[in-house]
DRENDO-1510 file (C-alpha; in Angstrom, 1 decimal, always signed):
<recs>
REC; n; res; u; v; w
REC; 1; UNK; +107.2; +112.5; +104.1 .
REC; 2; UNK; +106.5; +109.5; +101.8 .
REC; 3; UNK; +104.5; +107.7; +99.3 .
REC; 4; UNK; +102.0; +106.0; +100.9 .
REC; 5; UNK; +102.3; +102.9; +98.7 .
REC; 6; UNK; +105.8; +102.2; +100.4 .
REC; 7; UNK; +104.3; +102.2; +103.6 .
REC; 8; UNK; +100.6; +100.3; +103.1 .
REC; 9; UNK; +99.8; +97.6; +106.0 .
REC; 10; UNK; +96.7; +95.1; +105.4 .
REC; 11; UNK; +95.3; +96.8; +108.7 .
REC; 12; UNK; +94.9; +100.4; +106.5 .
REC; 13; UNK; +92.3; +98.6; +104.2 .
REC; 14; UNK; +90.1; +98.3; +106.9 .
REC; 15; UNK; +90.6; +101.5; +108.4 .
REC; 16; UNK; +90.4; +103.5; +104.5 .
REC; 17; UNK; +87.2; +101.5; +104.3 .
REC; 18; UNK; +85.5; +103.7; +107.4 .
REC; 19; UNK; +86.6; +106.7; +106.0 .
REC; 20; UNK; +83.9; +108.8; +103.7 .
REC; 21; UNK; +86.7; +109.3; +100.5 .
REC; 22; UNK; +86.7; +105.1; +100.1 .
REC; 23; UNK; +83.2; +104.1; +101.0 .
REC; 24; UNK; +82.0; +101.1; +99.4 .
REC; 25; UNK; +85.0; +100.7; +97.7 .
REC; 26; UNK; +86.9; +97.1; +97.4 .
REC; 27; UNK; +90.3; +96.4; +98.8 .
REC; 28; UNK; +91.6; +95.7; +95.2 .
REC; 29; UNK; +90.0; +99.4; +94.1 .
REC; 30; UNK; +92.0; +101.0; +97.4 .
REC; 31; UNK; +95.4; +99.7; +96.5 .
REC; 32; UNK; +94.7; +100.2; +92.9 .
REC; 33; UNK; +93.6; +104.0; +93.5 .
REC; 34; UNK; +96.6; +104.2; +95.7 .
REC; 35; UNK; +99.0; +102.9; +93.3 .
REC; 36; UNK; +97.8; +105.4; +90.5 .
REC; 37; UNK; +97.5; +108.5; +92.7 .
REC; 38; UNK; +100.6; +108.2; +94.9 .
REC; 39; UNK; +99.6; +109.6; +98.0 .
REC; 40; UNK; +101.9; +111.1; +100.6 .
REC; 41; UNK; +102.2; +109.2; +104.1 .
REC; 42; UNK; +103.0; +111.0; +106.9 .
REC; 43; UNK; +103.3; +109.6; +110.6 .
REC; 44; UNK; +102.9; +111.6; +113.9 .
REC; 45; UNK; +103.5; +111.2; +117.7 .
REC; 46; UNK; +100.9; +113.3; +119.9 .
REC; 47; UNK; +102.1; +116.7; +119.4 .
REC; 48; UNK; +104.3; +116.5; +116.7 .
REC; 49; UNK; +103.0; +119.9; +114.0 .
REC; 50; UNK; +103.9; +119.2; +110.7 .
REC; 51; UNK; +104.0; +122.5; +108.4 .
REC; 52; UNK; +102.9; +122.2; +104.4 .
REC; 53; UNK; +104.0; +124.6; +102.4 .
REC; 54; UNK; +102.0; +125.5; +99.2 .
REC; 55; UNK; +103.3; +122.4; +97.1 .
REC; 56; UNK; +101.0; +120.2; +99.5 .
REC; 57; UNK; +98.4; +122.2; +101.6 .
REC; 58; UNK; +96.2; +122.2; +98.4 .
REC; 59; UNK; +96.1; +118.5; +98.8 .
REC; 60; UNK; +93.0; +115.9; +100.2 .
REC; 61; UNK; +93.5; +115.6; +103.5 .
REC; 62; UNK; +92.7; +112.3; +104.9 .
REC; 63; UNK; +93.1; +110.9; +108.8 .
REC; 64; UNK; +94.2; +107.2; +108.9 .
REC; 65; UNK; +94.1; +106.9; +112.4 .
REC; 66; UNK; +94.1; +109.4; +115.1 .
REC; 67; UNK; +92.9; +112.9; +115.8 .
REC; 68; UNK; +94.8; +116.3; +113.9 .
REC; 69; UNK; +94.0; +120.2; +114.4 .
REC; 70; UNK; +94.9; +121.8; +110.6 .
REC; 71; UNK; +95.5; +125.0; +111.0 .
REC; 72; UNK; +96.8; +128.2; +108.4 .
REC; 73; UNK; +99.8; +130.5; +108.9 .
REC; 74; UNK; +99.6; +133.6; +107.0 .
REC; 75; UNK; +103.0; +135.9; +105.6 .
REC; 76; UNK; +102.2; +137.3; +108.9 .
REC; 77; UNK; +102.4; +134.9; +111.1 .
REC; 78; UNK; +98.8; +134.5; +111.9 .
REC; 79; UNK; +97.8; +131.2; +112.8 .
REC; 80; UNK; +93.9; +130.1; +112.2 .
REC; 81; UNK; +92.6; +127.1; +113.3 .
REC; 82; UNK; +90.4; +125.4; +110.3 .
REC; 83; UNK; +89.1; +122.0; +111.5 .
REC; 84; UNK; +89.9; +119.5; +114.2 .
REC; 85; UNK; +89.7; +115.9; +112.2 .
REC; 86; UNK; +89.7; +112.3; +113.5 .
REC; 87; UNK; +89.2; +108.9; +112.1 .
REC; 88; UNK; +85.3; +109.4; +112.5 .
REC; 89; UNK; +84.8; +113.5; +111.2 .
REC; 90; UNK; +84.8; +114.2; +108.0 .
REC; 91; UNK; +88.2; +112.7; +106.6 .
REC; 92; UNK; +88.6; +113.3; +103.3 .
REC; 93; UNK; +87.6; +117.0; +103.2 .
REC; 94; UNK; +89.2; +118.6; +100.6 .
REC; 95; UNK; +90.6; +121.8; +101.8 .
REC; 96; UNK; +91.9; +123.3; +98.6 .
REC; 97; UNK; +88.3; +124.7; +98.7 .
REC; 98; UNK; +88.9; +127.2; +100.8 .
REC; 99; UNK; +92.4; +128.4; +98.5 .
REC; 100; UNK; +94.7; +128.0; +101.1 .
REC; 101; UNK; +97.5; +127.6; +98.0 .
REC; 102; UNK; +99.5; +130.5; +98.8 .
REC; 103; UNK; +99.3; +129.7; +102.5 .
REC; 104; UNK; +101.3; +127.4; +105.0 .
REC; 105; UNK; +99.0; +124.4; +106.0 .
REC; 106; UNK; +99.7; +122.8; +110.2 .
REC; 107; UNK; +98.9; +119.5; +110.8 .
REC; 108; UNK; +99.2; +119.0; +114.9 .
REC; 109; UNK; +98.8; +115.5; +116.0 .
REC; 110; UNK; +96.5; +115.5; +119.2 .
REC; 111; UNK; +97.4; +111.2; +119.6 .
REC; 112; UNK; +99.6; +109.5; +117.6 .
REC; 113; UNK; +98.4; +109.5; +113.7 .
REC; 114; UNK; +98.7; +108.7; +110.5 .
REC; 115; UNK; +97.5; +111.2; +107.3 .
REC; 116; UNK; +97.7; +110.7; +103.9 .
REC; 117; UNK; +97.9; +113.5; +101.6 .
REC; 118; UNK; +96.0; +113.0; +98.3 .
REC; 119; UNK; +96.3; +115.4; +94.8 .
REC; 120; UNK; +93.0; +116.4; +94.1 .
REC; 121; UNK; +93.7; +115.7; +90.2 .
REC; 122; UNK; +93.9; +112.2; +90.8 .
REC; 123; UNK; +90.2; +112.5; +91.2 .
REC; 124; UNK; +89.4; +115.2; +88.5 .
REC; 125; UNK; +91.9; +114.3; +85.9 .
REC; 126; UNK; +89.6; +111.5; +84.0 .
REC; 127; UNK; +92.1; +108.3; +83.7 .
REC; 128; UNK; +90.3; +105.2; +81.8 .
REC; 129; UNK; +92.2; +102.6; +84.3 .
REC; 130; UNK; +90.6; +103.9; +87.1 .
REC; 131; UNK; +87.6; +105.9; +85.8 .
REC; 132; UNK; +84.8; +103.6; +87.7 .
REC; 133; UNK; +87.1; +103.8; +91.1 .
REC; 134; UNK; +87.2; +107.8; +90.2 .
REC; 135; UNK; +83.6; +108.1; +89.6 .
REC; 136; UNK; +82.6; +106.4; +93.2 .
REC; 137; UNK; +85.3; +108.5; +95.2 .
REC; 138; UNK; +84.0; +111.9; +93.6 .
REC; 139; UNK; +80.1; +110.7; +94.8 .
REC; 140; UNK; +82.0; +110.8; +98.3 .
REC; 141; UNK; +83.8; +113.5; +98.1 .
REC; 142; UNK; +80.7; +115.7; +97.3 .
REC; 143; UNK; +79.0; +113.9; +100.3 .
REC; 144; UNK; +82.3; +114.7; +102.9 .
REC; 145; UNK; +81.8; +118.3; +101.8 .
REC; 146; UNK; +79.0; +119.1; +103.1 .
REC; 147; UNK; +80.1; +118.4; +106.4 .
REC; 148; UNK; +82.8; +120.8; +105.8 .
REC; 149; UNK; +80.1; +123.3; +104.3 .
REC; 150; UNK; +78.5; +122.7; +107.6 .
REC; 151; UNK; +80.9; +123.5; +109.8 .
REC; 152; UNK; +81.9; +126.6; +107.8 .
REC; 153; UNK; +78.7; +127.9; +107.9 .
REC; 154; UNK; +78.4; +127.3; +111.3 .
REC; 155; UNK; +81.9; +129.1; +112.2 .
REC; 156; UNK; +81.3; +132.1; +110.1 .
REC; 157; UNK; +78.1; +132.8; +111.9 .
REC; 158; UNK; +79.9; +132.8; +115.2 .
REC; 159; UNK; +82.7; +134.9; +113.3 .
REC; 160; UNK; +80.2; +137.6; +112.3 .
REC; 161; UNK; +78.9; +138.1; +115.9 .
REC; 162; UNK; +79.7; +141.7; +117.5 .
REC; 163; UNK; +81.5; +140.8; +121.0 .
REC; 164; UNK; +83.5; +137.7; +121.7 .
REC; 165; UNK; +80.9; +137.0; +124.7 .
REC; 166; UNK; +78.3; +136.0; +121.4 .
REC; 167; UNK; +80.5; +134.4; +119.7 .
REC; 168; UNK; +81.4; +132.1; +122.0 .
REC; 169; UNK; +77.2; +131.7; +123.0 .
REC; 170; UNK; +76.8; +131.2; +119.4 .
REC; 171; UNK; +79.8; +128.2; +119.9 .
REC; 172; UNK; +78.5; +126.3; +122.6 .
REC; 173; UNK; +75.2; +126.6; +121.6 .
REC; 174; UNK; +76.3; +124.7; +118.2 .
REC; 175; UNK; +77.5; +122.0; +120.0 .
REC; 176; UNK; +75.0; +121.7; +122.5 .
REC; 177; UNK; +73.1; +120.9; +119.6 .
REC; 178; UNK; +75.4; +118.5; +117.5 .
REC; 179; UNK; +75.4; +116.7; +121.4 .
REC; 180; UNK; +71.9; +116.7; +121.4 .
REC; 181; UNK; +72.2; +117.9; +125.1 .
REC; 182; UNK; +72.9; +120.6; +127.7 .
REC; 183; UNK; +75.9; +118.7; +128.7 .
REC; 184; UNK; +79.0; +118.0; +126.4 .
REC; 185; UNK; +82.6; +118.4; +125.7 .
REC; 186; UNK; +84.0; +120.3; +123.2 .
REC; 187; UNK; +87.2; +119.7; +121.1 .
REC; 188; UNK; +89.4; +122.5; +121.5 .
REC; 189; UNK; +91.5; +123.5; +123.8 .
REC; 190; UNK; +91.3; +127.2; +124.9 .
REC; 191; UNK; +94.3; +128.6; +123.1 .
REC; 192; UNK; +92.4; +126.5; +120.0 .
REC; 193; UNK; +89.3; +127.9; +120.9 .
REC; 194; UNK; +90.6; +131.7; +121.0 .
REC; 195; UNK; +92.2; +130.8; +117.6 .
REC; 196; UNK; +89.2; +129.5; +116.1 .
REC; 197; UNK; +87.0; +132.4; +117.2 .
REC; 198; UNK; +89.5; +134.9; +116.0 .
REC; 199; UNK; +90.1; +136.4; +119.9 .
REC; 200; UNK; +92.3; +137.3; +122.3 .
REC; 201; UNK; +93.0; +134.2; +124.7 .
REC; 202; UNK; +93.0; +136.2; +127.5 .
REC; 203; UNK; +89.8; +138.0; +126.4 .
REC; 204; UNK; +88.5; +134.4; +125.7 .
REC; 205; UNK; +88.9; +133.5; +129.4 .
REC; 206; UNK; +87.5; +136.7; +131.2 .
REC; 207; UNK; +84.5; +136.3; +128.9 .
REC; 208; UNK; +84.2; +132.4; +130.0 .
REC; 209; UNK; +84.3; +133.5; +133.4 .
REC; 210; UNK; +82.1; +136.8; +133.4 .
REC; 211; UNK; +79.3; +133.9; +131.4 .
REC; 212; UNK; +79.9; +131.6; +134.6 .
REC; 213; UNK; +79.9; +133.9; +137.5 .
REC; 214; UNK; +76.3; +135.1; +135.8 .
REC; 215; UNK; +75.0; +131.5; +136.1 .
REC; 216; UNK; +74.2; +130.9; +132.7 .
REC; 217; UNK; +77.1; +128.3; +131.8 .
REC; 218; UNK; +79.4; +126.4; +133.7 .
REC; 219; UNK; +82.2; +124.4; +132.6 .
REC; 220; UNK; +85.6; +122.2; +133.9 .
REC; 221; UNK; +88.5; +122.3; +131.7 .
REC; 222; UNK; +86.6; +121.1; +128.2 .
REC; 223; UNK; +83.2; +119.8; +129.9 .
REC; 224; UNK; +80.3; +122.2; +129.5 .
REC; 225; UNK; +77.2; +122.5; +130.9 .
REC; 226; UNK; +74.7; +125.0; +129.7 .
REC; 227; UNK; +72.1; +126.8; +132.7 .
REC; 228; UNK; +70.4; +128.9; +131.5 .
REC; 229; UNK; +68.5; +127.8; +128.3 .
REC; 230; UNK; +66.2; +130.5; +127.3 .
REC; 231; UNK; +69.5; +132.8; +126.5 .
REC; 232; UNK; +70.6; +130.3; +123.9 .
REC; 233; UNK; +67.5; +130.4; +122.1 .
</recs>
């Protein structure tokens, strides 16, 4: 892992500027936010899992390019999927929200990426050179949460369901909406899936099929396609 400043390409101005955290900043407020807060660089083939101990899984996550999964690992050895992020969903969520401090912190590379890790009291530690660029990247950070707040809500109301058949209506049904149709693809694989909805993979499965076999989804690999309506509603 490095500081991001050793490793800054003109391309990465244009690709910060897309991301929620830098909106409608200036290429001179970038590199001068990035020379002040340091941020940690770190590259991945498709894949490749990266595991962040406490001293960085606090830390502003932000997707350069690509597409990640973060996931926890408790004492245990319990992994829990969080979020899946790419350059377009909600980069620059700030997961030290949801205290993962005292937890390990995966970040698996579905393509090849680039992340940069930010310390969150480069934004709330008032510093007068940078005060104005501060200011403008706390507006956005407010504004990336509540996607996050979203999807949270949205996960522990498929969490709090009684059988993992519900759970995973409650699931689908969420993003048939987001896809604004009866048709869509979701993006997790089914050992992600089972990991997001706190189940058994295999129980996963026989509850996918039992759902198909009764007409009222059917689905290929990630595609979905929802039948019968009226039992979403």
């Amino acid at each position: 892992m490095k500081r991001y400043l050793e490793n800054i390409k003109a391309k990465h101005f244009s690709q910060l500027h897309d991301k929620i955290l830098f909106s409608g900043l200036s290429d001179s407020e970038i590199y001068t936010f990035i020379q002040c807060a340091k941020p940690y660089y770190i590259s991945l083939e498709a894949g490749q899992i990266v595991t962040l101990d406490k001293s960085y899984s606090y830390m502003i996550s932000v997707v350069v390019s690509g597409d990640v999964l973060i996931s926890s690992t408790d004492i245990e050895g319990n992994k829990t999927l969080i979020k899946s992020i790419t350059e377009g969903e909600s980069s620059g969520s700030l997961y030290s929200i949801l205290d993962y401090r005292n937890a390990l912190v995966e970040i698996e590379a579905r393509d090849d990426s680039e992340v940069i890790l930010i310390d969150p009291d480069s934004l709330f530690v008032t510093d007068e050179k940078i005060a104005v660029i501060q200011q403008k990247m706390l507006v956005n950070l407010i504004h990336s949460q509540r996607g996050l707040f979203d999807h949270l809500s949205k996960r522990m109301y498929c969490l709090t369901q009684r059988s993992i058949r519900d759970k995973i209506i409650k699931y689908l049904g969420f993003c048939s909406e987001q896809a604004h149709s009866n048709r869509f693809d979701i993006p997790l694989s089914r050992e992600d899936l089972a990991g997001y909805l706190a189940v058994d993979r295999a129980s996963l499965s026989r509850s996918l099929g039992e759902l198909k076999r009764e007409k009222i989804i059917d689905f290929n690999k990630n595609h979905f396609i929802i039948i019968d309506e009226n039992y979403f509603k």
